[in-house]
N, C-alpha and C positions, 0 to 999 in steps of 0.2 A: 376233671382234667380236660383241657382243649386238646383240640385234635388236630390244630396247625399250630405249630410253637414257632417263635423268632426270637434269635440271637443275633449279635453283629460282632464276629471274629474281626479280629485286627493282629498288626505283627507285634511281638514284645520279646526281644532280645531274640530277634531273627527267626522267632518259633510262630505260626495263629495259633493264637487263645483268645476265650472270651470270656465274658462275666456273665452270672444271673445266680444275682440276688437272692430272688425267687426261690429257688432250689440249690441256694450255699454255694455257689460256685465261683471262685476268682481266680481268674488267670488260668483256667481248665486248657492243657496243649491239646492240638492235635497234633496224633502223631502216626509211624509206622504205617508212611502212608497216603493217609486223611490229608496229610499236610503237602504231598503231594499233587493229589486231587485236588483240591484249593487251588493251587497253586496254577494249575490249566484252567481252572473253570474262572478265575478273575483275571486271567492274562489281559482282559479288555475291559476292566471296569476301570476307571479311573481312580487312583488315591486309594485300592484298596486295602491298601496298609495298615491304612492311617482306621479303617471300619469298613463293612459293607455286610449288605441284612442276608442272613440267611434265614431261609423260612422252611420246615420241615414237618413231616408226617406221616406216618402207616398206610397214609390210603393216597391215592391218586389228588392232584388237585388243581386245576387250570393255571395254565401257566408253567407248570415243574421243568427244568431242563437238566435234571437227571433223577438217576433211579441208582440204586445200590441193590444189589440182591445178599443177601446172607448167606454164610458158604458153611461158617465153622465157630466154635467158642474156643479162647483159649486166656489162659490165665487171668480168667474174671471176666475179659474183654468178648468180643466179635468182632470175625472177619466178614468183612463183606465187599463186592466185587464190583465193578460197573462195568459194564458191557460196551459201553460208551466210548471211556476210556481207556479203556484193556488194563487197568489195575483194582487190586485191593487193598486194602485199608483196615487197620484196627481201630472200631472206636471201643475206650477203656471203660468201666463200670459206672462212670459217668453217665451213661446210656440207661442207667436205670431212675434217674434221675426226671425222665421223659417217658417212660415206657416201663410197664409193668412185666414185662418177657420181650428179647432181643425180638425184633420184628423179621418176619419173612423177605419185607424190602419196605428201601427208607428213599419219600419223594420228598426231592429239595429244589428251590428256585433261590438260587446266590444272583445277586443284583447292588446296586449301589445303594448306600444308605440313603442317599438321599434320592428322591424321584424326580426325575427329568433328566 
């Protein structure tokens, strides 16, 4: 299993979701939240509607520009919090999909698909 994954969410009938293959996934929402979160952290990426790469992982990793901490499980899912942002988010059982046990805290660097 890698231990930095990437995805590239986009908007699809006003909700992000993404794809991966990989791991059976299509059109997986974020939501209760998550979608939120998103939604501050690309305010300045350009076109990120249309895609833009998220890159994620359990452990710290140069470059991250956020942190989620884990608070709570509920209904399959977990809650977790950014400090950053002053909200939380649910991501849904989909998370196991990446991850063998909800993680204590999830580092992500959201950036444009493309580089430059």
């Amino acid at each position: 299993m890698n231990a930095i994954r990437i995805i590239q969410p986009y908007r699809y009938a006003g909700q992000w979701v993404f794809n991966d293959a990989a791991v059976g996934l299509e059109r997986e929402p974020f939501v209760a939240g998550i979608d939120t979160m998103i939604d501050q952290m690309v305010a300045d990426i350009p076109d990120a509607d249309t895609g833009f790469r998220l890159i994620f992982s359990d452990s710290p990793f140069p470059g991250y520009n956020i942190c989620v901490e884990w608070r709570r499980e509920e209904m399959g899912g977990h809650w977790y919090f950014s400090p950053d942002l002053g909200i939380e988010g649910w991501l849904c059982p989909a998370l196991f999909k990446y991850f063998d046990a909800a993680p204590p805290k999830i580092y992500a660097l959201l950036g444009p698909s493309k580089p430059g």
